[in-house]
VMD Tcl script that draws the C-alpha trace (Angstrom):
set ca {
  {0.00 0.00 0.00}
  {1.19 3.10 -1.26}
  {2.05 5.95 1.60}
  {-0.30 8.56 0.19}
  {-2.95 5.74 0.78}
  {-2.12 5.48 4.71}
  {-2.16 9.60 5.16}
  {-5.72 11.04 6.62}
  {-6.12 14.11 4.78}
  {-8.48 14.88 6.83}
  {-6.26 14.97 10.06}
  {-3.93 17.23 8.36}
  {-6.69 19.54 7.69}
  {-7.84 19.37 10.90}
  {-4.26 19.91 12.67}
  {-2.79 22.68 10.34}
  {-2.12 25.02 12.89}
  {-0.86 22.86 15.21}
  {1.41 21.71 12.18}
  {2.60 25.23 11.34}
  {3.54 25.53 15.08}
  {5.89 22.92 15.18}
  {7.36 23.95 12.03}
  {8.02 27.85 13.35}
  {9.27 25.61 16.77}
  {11.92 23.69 13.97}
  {13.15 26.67 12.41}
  {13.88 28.18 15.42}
  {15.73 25.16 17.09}
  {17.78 24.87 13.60}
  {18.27 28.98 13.26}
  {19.43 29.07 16.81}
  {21.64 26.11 17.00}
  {23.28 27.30 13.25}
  {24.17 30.59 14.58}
  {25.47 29.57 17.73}
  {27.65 27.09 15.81}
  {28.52 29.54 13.44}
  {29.71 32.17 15.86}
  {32.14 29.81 17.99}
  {32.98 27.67 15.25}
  {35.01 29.64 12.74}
  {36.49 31.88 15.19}
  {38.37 28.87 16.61}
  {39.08 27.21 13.48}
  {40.68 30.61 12.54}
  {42.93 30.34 16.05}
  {43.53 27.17 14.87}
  {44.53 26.80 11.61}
  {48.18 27.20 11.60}
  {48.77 25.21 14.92}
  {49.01 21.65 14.45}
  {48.93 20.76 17.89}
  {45.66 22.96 19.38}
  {43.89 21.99 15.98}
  {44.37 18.39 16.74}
  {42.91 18.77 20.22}
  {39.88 20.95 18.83}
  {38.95 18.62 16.45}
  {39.65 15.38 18.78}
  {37.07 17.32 21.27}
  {34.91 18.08 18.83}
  {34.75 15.04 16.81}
  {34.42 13.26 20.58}
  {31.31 15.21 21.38}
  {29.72 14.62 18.08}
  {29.78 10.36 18.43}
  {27.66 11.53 22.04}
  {24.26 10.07 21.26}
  {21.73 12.65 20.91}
  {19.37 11.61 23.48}
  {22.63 10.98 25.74}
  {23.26 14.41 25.47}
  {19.61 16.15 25.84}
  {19.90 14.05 29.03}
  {23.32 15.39 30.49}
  {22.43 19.00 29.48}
  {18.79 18.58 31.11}
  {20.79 18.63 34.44}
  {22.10 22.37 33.81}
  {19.41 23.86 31.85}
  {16.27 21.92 32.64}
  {13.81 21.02 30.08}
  {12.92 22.64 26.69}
  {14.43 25.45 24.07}
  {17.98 26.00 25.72}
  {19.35 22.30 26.07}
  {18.14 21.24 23.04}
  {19.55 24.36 21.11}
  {23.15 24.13 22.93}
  {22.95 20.07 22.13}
  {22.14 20.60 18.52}
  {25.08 23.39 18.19}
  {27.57 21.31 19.84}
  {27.43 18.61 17.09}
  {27.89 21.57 14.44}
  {31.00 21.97 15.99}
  {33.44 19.53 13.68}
  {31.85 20.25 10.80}
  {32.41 23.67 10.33}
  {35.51 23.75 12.13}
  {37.04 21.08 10.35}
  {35.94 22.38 7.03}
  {36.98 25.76 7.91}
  {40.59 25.04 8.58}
  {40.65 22.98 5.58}
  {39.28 25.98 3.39}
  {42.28 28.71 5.23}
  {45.08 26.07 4.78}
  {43.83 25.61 1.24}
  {44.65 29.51 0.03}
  {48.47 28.97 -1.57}
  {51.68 30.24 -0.92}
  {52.17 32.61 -3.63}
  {48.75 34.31 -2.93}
  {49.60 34.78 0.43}
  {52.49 36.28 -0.91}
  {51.32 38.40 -3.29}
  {48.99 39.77 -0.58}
  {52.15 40.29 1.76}
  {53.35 42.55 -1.31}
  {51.11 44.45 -1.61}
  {51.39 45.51 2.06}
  {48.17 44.01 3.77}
  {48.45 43.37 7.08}
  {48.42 40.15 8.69}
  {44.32 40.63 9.50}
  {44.01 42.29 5.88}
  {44.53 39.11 4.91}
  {42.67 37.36 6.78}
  {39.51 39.20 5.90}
  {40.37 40.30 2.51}
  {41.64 37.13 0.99}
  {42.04 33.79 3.29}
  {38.31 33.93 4.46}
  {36.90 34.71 1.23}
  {39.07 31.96 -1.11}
  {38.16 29.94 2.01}
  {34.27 30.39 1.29}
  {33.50 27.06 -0.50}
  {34.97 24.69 2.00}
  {33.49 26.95 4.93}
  {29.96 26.83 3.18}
  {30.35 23.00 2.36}
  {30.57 22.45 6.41}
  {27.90 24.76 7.22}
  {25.36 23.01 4.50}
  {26.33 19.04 6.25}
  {25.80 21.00 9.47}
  {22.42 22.94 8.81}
  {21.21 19.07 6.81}
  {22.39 17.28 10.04}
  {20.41 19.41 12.40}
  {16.91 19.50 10.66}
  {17.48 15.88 11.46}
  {18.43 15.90 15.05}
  {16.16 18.04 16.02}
  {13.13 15.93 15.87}
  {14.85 14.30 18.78}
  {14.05 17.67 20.68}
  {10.58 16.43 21.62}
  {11.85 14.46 24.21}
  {13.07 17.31 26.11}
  {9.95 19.56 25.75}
  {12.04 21.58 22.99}
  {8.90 21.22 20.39}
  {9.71 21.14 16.37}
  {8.54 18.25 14.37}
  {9.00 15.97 16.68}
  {6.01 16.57 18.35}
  {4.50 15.58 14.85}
  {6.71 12.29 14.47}
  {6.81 10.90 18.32}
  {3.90 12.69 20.29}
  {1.24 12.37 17.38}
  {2.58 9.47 15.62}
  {4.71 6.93 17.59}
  {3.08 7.10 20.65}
  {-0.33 6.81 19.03}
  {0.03 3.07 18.29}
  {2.20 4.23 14.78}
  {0.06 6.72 13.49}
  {0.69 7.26 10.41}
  {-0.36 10.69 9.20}
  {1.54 12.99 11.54}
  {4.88 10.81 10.84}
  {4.83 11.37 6.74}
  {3.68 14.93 7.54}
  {6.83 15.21 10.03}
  {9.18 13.77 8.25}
  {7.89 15.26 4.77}
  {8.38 18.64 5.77}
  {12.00 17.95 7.81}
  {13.30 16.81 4.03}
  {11.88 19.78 2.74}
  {13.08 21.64 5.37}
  {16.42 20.41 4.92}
  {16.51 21.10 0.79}
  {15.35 24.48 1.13}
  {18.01 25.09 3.53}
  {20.97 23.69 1.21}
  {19.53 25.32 -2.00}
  {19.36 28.73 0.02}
  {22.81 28.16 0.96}
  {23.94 27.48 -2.31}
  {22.56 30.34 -3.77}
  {24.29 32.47 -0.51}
  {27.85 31.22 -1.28}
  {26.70 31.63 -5.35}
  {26.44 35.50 -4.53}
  {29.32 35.97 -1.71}
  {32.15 34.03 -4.29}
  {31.44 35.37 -8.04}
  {34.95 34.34 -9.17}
  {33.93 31.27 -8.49}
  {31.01 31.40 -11.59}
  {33.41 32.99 -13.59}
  {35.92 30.61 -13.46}
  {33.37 28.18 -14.11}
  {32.31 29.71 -16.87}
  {36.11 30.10 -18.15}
  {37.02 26.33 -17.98}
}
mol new
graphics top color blue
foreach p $ca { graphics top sphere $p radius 0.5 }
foreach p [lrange $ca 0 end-1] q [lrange $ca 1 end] { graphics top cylinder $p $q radius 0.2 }
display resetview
């Protein structure tokens, strides 16, 4: 039997607000948790990126929190925050952590010697640099982390429910499993998470599209 056969319409149309709701909830969990992980993330990996040793520990630590299980980790952080948006925001930003680091440094250590060099010539400063030419050739691999990262989330944060975070979890679990495997509110869930998580990428694409032009017109060189 087809899924599309095993879907009530008719509870969809009777639960759309309560389906919008946990949507808005899911954006929120993923905004928060992306920015979070943004703004702690590629400030380190910048630290980081020329010294082999604290990069080694950062991403050790890093990748070592991200093999935590999820619900493992709601748990632990239940004990410091108690139960609902700020736990399950801090969990979900935590296992951004690797990704974007990781991909970060890879991105700075990928910008060649002789560019650095020519931008040593023409007399920018060490933070010139940074800003005007590391970070930007550095876009791409940055972006690439970010995108597994923001895909990764929409996906974790189902698990939210269980600590009274809300999102689409409350679709999947509270509506679905625990009503004997109700169907309807798990496709709806799940359907919009994917969705959730395409827009997402193809908005990101289209970000790094605008923020790396040379990119396109190398592209459209080759």
């Amino acid at each position: 039997m087809a899924v599309a056969e095993l879907v009530k319409w008719s509870w969809v149309e009777n639960n759309l607000d309560d389906i919008q709701q946990a949507s808005i909830e899911h954006l929120q969990l993923v905004g928060a948790a992306m920015g979070i992980a943004i703004a702690v993330s590629i400030p380190i990996a910048i630290l980081v990126r020329r010294r082999r040793i604290p990069f080694i520990a950062v991403n050790t630590v890093s990748g070592a929190l991200y093999t935590i299980p999820s619900l493992a980790m709601f748990a632990f952080l239940l004990s410091w925050f108690g139960i609902g948006f700020e736990p399950a925001v801090i969990a979900l930003a935590v296992y951004c952590l690797q990704l974007i680091i990781r991909n970060t440094v890879v991105g700075l250590r990928g910008v060649s010697g002789p560019v650095q060099e020519a931008a040593r010539g023409m007399g920018l400063t060490r933070r010139q640099r940074l800003f005007k030419v590391e970070l930007p050739l550095a876009l791409p691999a940055i972006f690439a982390g970010i995108r597994l990262a923001v895909v990764s989330t929409v996906g974790i944060a189902t698990i939210a429910v269980y600590i009274g975070a809300g999102g689409l979890g409350v679709l999947i679990v509270n509506d679905g499993i625990q009503r004997g495997l109700f169907v309807t509110p798990i496709v709806v869930g799940a359907v919009i998470a994917t969705v959730m998580a395409l827009v997402f990428d193809f908005l990101l694409v289209l970000l790094e599209r605008a923020l790396t032009p040379w990119q396109r017109a190398r592209a459209g060189t080759a």
